[in-house]
SESE-125151 format. One record per residue (C-alpha): residue in one letter; x, y, z; residue number from 1. Coordinates in Angstrom, 3 decimals. Example, Ala and Ser with C-alpha at 12.3 -4.5 7.8 and 13.67 -1.06 7.14 Angstrom:
<sites>
<site><residu>A</residu><c1>12.300</c1><c2>-4.500</c2><c3>7.800</c3><num>1</num></site>
<site><residu>S</residu><c1>13.670</c1><c2>-1.060</c2><c3>7.140</c3><num>2</num></site>
</sites>
This chain:
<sites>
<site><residu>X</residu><c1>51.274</c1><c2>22.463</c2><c3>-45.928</c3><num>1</num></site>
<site><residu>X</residu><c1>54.925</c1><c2>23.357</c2><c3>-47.809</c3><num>2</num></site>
<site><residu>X</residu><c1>54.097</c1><c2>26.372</c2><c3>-50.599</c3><num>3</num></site>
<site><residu>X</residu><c1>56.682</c1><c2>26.931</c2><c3>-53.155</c3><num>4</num></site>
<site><residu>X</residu><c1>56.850</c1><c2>30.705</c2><c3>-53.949</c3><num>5</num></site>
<site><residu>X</residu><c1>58.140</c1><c2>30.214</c2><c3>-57.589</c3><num>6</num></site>
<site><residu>X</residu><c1>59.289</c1><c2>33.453</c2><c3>-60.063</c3><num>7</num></site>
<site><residu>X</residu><c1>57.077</c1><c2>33.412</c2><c3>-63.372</c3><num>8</num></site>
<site><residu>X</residu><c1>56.659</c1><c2>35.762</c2><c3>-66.106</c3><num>9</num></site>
<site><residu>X</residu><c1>53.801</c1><c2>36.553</c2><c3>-67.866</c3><num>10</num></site>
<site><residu>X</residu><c1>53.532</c1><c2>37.912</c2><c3>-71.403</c3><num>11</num></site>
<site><residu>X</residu><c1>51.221</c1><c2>40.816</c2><c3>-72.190</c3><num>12</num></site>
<site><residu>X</residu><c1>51.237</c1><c2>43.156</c2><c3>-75.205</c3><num>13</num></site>
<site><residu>X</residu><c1>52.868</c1><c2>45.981</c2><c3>-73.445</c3><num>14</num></site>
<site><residu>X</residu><c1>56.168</c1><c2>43.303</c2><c3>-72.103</c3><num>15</num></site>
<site><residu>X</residu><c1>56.349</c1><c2>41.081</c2><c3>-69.520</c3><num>16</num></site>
<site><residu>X</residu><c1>55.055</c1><c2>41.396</c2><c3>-66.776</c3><num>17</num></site>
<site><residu>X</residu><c1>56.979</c1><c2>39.216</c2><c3>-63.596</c3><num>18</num></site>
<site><residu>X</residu><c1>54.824</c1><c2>38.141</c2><c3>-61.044</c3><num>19</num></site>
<site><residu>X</residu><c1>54.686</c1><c2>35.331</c2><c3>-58.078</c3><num>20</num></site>
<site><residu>X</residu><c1>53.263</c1><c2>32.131</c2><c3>-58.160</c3><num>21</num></site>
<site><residu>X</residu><c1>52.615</c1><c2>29.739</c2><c3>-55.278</c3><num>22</num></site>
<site><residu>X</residu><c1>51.485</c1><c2>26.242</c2><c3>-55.194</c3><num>23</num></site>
<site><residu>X</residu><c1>51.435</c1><c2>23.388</c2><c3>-52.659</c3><num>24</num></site>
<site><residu>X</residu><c1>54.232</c1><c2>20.457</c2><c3>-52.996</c3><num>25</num></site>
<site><residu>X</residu><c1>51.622</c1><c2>18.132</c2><c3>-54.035</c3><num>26</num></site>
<site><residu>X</residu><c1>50.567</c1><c2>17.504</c2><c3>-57.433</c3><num>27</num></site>
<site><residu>X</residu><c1>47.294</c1><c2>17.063</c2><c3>-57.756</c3><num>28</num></site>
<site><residu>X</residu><c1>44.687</c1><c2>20.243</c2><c3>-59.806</c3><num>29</num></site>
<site><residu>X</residu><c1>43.296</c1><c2>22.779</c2><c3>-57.638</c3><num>30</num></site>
<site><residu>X</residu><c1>41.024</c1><c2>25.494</c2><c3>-57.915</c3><num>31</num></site>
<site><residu>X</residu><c1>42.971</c1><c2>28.919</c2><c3>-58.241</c3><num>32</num></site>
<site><residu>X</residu><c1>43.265</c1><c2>32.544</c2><c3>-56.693</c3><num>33</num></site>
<site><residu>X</residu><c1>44.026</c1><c2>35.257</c2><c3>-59.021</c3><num>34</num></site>
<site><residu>X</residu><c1>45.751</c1><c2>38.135</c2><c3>-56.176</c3><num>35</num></site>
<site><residu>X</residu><c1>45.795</c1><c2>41.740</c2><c3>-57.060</c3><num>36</num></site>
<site><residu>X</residu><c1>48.168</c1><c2>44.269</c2><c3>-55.058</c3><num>37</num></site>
<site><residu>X</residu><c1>47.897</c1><c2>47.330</c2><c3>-53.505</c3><num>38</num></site>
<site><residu>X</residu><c1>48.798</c1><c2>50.262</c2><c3>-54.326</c3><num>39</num></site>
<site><residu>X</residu><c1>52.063</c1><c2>50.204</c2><c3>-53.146</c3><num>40</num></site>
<site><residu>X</residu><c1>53.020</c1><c2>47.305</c2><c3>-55.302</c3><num>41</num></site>
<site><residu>X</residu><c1>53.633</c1><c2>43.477</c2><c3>-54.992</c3><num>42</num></site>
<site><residu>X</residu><c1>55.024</c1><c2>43.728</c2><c3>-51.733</c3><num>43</num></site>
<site><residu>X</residu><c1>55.700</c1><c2>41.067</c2><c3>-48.943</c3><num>44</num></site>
<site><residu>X</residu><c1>52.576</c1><c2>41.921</c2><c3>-47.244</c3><num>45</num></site>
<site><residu>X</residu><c1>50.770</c1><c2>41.042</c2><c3>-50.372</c3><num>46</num></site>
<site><residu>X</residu><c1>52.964</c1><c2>37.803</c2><c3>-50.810</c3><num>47</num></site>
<site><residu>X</residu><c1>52.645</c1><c2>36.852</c2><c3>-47.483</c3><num>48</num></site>
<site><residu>X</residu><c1>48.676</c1><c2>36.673</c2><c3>-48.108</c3><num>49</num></site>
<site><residu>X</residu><c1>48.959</c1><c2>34.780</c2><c3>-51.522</c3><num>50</num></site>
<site><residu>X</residu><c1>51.248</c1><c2>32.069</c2><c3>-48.855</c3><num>51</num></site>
<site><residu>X</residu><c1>48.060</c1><c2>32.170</c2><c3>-46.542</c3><num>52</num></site>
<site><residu>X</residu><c1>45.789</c1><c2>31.797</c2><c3>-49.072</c3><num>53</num></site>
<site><residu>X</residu><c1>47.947</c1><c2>28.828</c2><c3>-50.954</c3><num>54</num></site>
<site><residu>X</residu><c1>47.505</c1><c2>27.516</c2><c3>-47.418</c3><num>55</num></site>
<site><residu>X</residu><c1>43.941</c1><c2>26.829</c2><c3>-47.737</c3><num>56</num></site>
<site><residu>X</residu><c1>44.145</c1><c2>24.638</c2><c3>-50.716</c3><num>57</num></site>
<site><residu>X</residu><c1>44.463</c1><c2>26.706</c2><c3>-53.616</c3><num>58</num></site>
<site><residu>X</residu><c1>47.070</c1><c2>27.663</c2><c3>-56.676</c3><num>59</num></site>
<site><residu>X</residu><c1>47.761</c1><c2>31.624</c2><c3>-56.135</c3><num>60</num></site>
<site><residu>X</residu><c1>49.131</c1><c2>33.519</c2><c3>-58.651</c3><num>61</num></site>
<site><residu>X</residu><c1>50.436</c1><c2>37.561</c2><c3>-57.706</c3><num>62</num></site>
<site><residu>X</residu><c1>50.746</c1><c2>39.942</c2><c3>-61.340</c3><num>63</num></site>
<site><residu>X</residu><c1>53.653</c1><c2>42.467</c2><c3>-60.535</c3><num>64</num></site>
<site><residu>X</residu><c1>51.033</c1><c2>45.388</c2><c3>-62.092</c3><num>65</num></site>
<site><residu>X</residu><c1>53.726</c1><c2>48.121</c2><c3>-62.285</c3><num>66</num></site>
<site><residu>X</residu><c1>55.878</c1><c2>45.963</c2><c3>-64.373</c3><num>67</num></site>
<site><residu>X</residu><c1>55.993</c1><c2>49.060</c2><c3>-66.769</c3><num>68</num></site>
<site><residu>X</residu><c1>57.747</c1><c2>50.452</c2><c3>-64.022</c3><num>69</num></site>
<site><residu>X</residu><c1>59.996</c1><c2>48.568</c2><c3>-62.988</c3><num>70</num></site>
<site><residu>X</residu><c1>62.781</c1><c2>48.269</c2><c3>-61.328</c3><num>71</num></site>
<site><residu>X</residu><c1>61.973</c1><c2>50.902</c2><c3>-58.643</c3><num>72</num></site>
<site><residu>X</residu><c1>57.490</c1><c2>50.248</c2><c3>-57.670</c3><num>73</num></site>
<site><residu>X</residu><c1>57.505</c1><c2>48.773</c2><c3>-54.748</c3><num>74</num></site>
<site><residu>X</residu><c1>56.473</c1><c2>51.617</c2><c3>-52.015</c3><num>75</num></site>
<site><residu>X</residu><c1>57.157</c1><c2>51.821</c2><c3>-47.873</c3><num>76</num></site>
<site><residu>X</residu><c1>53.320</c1><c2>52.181</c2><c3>-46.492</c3><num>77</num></site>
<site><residu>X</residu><c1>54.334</c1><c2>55.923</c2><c3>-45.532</c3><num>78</num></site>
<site><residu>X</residu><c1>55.045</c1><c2>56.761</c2><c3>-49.422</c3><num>79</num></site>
<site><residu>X</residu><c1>51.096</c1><c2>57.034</c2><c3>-49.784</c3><num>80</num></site>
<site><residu>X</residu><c1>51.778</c1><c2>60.391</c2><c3>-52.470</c3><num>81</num></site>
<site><residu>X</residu><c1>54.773</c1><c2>58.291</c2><c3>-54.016</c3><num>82</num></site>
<site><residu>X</residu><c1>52.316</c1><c2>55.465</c2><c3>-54.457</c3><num>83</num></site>
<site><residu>X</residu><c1>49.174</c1><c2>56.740</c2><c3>-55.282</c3><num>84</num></site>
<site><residu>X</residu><c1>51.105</c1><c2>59.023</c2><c3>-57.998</c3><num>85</num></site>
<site><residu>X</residu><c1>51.989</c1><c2>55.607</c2><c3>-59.681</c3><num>86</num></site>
<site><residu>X</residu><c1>49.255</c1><c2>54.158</c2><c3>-59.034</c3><num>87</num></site>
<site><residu>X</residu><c1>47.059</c1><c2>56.763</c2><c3>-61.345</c3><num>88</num></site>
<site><residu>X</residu><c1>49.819</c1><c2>56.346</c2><c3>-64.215</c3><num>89</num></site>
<site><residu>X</residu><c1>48.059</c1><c2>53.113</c2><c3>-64.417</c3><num>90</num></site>
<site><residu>X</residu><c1>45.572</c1><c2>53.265</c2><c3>-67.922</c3><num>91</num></site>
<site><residu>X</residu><c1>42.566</c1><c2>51.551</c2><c3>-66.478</c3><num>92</num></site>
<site><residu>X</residu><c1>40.990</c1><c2>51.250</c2><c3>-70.180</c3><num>93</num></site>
<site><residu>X</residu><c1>42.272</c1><c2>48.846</c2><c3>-72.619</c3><num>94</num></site>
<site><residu>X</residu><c1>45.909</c1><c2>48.092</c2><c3>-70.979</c3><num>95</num></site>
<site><residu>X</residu><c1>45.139</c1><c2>46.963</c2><c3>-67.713</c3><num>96</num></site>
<site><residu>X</residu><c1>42.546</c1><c2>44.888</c2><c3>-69.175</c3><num>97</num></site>
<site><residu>X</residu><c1>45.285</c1><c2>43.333</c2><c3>-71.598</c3><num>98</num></site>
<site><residu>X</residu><c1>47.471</c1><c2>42.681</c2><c3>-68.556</c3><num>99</num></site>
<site><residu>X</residu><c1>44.316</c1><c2>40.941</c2><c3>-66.002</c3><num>100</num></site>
<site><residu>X</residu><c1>43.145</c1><c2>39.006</c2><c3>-69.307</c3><num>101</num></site>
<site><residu>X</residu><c1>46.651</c1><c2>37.708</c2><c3>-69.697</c3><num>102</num></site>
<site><residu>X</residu><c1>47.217</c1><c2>36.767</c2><c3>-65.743</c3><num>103</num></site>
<site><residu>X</residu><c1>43.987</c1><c2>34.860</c2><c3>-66.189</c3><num>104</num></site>
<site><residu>X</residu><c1>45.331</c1><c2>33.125</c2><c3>-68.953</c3><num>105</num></site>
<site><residu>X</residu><c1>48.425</c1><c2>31.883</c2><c3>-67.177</c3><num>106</num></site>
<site><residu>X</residu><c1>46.227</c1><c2>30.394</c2><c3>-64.577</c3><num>107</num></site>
<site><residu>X</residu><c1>43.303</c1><c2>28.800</c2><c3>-66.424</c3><num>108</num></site>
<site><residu>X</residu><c1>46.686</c1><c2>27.022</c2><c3>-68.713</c3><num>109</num></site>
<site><residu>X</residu><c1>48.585</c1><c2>25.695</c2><c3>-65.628</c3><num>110</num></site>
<site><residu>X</residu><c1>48.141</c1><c2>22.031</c2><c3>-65.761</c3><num>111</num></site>
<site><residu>X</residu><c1>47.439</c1><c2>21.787</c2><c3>-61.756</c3><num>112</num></site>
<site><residu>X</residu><c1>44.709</c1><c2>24.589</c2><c3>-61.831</c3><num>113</num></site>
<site><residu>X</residu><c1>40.927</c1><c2>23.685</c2><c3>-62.464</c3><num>114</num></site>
<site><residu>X</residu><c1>40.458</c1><c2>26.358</c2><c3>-65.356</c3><num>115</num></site>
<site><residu>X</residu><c1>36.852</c1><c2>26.612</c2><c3>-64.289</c3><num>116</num></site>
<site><residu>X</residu><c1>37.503</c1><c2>27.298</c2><c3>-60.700</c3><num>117</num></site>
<site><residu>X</residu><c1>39.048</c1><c2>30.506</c2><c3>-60.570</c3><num>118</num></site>
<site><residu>X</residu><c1>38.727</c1><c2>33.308</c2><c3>-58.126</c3><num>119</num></site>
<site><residu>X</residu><c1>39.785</c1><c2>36.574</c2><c3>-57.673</c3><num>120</num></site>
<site><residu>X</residu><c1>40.705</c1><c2>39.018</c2><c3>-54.816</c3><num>121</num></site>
<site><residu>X</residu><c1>42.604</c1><c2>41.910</c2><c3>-54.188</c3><num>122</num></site>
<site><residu>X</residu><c1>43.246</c1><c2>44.988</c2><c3>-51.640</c3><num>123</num></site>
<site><residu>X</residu><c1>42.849</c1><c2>48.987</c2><c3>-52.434</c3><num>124</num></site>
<site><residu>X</residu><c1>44.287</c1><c2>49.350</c2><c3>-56.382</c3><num>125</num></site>
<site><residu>X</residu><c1>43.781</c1><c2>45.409</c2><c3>-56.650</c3><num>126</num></site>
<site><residu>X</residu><c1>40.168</c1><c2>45.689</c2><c3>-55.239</c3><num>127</num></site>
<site><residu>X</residu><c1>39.095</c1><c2>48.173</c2><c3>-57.906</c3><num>128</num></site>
<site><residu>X</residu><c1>40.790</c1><c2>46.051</c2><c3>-60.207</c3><num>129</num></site>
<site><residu>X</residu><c1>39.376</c1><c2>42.776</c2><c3>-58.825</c3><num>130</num></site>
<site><residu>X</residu><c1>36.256</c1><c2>44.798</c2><c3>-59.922</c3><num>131</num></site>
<site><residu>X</residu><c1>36.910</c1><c2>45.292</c2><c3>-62.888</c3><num>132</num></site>
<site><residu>X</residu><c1>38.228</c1><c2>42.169</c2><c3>-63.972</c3><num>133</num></site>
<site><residu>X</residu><c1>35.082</c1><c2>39.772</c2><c3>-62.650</c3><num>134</num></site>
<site><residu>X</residu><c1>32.930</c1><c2>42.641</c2><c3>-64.369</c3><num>135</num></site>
<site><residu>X</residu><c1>35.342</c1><c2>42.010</c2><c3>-67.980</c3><num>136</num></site>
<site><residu>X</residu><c1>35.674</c1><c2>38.633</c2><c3>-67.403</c3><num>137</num></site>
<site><residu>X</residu><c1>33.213</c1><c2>36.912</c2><c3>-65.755</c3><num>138</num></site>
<site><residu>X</residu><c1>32.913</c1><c2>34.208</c2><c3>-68.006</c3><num>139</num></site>
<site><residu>X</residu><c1>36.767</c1><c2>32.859</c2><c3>-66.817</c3><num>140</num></site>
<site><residu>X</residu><c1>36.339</c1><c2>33.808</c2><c3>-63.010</c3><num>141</num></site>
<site><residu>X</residu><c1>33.920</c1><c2>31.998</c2><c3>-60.718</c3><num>142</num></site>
<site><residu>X</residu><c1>33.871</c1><c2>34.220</c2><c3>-57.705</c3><num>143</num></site>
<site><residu>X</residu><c1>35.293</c1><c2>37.808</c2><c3>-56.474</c3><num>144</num></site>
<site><residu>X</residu><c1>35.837</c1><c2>39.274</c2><c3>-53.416</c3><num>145</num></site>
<site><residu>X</residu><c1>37.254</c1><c2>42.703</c2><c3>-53.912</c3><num>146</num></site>
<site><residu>X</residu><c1>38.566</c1><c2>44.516</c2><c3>-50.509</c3><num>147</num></site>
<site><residu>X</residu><c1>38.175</c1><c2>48.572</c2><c3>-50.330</c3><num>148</num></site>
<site><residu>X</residu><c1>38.328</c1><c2>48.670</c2><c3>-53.871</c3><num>149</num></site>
<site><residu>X</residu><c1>37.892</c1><c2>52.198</c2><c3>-55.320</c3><num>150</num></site>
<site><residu>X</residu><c1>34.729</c1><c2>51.314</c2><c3>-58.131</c3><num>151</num></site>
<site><residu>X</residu><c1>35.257</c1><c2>54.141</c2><c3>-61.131</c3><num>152</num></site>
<site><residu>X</residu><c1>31.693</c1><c2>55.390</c2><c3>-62.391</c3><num>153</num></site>
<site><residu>X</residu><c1>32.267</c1><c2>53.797</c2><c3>-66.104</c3><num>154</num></site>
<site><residu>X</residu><c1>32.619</c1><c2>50.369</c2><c3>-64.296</c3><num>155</num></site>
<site><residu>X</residu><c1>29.163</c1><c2>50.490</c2><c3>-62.455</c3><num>156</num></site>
<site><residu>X</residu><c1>27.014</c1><c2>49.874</c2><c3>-65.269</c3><num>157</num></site>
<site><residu>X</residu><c1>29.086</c1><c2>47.058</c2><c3>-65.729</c3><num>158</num></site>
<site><residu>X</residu><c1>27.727</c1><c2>45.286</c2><c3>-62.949</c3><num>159</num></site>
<site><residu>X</residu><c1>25.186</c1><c2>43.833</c2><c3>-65.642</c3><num>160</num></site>
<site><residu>X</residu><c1>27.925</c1><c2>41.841</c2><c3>-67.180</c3><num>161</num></site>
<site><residu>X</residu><c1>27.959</c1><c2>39.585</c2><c3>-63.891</c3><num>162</num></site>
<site><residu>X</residu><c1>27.241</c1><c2>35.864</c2><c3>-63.756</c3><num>163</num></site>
<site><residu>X</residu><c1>28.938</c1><c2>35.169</c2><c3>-60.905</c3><num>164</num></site>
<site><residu>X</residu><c1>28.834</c1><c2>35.921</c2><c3>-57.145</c3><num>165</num></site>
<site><residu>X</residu><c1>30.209</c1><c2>38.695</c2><c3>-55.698</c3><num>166</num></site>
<site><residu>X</residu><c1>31.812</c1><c2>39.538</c2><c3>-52.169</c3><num>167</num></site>
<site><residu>X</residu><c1>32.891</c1><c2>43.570</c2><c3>-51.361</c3><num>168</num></site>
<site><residu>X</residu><c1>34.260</c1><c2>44.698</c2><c3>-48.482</c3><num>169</num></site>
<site><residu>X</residu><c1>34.551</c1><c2>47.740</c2><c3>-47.134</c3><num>170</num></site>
<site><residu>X</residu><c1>35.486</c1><c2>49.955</c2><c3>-43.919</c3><num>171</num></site>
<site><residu>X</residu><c1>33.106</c1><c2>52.351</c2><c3>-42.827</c3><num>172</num></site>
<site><residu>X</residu><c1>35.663</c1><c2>55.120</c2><c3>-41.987</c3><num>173</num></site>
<site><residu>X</residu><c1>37.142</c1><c2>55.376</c2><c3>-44.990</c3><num>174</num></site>
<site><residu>X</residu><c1>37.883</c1><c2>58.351</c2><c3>-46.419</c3><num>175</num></site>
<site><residu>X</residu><c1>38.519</c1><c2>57.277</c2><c3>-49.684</c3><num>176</num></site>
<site><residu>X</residu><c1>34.511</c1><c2>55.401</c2><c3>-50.207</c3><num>177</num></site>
<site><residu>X</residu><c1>32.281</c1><c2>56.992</c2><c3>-48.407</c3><num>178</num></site>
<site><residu>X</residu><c1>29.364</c1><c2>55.316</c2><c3>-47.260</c3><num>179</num></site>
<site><residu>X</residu><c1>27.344</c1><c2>56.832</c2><c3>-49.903</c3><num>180</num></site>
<site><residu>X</residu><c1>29.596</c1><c2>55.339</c2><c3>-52.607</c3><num>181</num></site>
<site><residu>X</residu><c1>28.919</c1><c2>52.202</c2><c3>-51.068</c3><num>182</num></site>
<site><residu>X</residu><c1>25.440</c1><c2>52.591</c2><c3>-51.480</c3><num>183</num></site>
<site><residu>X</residu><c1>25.794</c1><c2>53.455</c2><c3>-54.896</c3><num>184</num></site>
<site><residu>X</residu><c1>27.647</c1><c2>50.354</c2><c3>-55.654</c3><num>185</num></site>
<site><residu>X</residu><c1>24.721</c1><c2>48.051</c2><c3>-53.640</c3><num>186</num></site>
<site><residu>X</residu><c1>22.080</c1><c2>50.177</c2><c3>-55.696</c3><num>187</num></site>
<site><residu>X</residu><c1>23.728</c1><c2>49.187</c2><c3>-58.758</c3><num>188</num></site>
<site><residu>X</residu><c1>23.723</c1><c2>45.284</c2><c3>-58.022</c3><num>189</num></site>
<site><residu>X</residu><c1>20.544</c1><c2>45.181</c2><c3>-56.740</c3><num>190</num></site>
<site><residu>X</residu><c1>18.958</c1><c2>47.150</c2><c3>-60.101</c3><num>191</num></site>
<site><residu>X</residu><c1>20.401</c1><c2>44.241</c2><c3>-62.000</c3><num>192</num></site>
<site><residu>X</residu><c1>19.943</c1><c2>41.713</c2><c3>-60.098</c3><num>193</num></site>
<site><residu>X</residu><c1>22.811</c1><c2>40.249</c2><c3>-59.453</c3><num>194</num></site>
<site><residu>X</residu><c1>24.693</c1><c2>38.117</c2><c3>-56.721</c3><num>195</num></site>
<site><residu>X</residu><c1>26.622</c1><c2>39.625</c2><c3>-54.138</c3><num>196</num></site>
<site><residu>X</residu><c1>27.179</c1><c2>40.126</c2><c3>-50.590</c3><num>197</num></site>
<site><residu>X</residu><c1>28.712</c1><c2>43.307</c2><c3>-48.819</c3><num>198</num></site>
<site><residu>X</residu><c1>30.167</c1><c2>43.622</c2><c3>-45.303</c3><num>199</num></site>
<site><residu>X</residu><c1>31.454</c1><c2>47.050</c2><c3>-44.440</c3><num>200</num></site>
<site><residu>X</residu><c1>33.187</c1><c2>47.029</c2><c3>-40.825</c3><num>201</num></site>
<site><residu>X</residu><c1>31.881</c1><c2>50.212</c2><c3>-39.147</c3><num>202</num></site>
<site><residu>X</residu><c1>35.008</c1><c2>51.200</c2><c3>-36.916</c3><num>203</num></site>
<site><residu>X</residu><c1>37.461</c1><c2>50.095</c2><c3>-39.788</c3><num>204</num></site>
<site><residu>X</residu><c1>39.540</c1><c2>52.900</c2><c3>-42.280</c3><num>205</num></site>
<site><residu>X</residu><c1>41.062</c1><c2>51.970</c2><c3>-45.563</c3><num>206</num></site>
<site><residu>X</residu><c1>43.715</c1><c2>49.542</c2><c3>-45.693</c3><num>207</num></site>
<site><residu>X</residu><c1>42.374</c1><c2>47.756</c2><c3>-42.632</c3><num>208</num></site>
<site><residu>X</residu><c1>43.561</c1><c2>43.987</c2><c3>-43.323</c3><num>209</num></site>
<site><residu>X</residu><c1>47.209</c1><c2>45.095</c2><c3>-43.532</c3><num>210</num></site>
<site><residu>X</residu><c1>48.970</c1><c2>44.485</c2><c3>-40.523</c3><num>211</num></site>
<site><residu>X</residu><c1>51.686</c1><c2>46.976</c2><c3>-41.416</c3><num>212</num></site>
<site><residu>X</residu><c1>49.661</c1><c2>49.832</c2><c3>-42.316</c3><num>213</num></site>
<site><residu>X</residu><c1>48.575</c1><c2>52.304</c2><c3>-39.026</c3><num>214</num></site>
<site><residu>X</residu><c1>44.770</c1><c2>51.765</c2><c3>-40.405</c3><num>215</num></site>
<site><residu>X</residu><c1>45.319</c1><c2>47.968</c2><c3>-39.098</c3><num>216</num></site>
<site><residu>X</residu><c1>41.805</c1><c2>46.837</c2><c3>-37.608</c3><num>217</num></site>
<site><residu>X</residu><c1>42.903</c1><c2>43.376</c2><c3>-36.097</c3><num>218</num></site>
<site><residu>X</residu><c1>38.983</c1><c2>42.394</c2><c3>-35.370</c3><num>219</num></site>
<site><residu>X</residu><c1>37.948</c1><c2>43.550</c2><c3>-38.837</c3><num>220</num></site>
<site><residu>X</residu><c1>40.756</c1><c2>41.460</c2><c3>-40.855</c3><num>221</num></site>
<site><residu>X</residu><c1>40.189</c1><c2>38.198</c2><c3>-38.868</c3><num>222</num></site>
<site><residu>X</residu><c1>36.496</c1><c2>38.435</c2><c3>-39.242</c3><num>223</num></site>
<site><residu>X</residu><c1>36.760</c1><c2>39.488</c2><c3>-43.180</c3><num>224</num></site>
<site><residu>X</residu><c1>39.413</c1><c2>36.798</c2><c3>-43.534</c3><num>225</num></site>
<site><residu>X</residu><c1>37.353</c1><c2>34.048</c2><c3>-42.160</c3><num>226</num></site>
<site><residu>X</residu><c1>34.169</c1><c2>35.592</c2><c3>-44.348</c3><num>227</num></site>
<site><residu>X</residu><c1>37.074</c1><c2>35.282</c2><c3>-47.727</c3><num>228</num></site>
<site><residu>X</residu><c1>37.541</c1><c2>31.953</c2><c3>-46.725</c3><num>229</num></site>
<site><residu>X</residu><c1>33.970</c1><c2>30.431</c2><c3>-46.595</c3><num>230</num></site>
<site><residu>X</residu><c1>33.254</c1><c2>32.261</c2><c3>-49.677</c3><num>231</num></site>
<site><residu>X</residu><c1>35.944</c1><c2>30.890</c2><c3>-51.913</c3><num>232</num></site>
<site><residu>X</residu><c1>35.090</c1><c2>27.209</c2><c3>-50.481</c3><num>233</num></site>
<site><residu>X</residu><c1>31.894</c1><c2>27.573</c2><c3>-51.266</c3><num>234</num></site>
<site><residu>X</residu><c1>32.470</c1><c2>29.054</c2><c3>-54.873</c3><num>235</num></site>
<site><residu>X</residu><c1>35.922</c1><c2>27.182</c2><c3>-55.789</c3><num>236</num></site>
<site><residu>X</residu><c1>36.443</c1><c2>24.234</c2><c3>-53.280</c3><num>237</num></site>
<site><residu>X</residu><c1>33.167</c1><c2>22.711</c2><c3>-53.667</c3><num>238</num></site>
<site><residu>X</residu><c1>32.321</c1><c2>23.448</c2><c3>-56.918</c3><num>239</num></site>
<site><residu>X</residu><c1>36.190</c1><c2>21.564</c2><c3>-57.273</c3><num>240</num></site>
<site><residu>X</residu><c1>34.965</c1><c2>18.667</c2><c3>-54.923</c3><num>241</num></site>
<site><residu>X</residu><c1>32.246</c1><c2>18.182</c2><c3>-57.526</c3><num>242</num></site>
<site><residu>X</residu><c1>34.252</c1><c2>18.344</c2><c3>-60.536</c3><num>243</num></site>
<site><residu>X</residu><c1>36.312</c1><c2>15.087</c2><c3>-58.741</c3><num>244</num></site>
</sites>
């Protein structure tokens, strides 16, 4: 399939906020992917997975979330203090909610996206966030599938806001969530109740679907990419299918 990377921007209350869209050639409405970036920014690694995921049959769209920024966020994968200094100027209260309620709202309006049959996903920063926005908004997203997502303590009780499945995953030699942590997430999903799945790669650090990063685990990302896959077309293809 042909994807057309196309430039949008997207209003919020604190500017606007660029960010990459990508659709198939043909026409017809399709479920959509809502992408979140790391913490080195919306770079090509990041696009290059909204093009895979476009791929598979769905509308991707990729918020640039250091618009504020801008132009100089974008990060080499060796500028982890560069990054990660950026990356906790980020408010995670009330403005990055603003700015994942308004990407959401660009998607569910596009007239070849299934408003109903949106998922999100992200990696590192965009995991947490991927979090926190099926947690905020789980009314407008029908599945999530955070990746070594760093889950703040004022978003676990969250958790009971959920309506909709969940998918985390997770490397069990990362130094960033501990094992424990993970636990503490699981505890929290299973006290209310809730849908989800996690799959935490034993041998694998953080960052280990990036191909460019030296925490690459090539048997972790194809398994977790195949386990992304079947989850979304369960969640968002079918529940599409249906909707036909």
């Amino acid at each position: 399939m042909q994807i057309k990377e196309t430039e949008v921007i997207i209003s919020t209350p604190d500017g606007q906020m660029p960010a990459y869209l990508y659709t198939g050639t043909a026409s017809e409405r399709k479920p959509a992917v809502l992408l979140l970036m790391e913490a080195f920014g919306l770079t090509q690694h990041i696009r290059d997975v909204a093009t895979r995921i476009a791929n598979e049959g769905y509308v991707v769209l990729v918020p640039d979330l250091y618009y504020r920024e801008l132009p100089n966020n974008k990060f080499n994968y060796d500028e982890v203090k560069t990054a990660m200094a950026m990356m906790y100027r980020l408010d995670f209260g009330t403005p990055i909610e603003k700015d994942l309620q308004a990407a959401l709202n660009y998607l569910k309006f596009l007239p070849n996206v299934y408003r109903e049959q949106i998922g999100v996903t992200g990696f590192c920063l965009g995991g947490g966030l991927s979090f926190l926005a099926v947690c905020q908004f789980s009314d407008e997203i029908a599945a999530a599938a955070p990746f070594y997502g760093i889950v703040l303590d004022k978003w676990l009780d969250q958790i009971a806001n959920l309506t909709v499945p969940v998918y985390l995953f997770f490397g069990g030699a990362d130094p960033f969530i501990p094992l424990e942590r993970i636990h503490q997430i699981e505890s929290k999903f299973k006290e209310f109740d809730k849908s989800y799945q996690i799959k935490v790669y034993s041998d694998a650090n953080h960052g280990f679907f990036c191909h460019e990063r030296s925490s690459y685990n090539p048997s972790a990302a194809e398994d977790a990419w195949g386990e992304l896959m079947k989850f979304f077309a369960k969640h968002l293809l079918c529940s599409f299918q249906i909707l036909d």
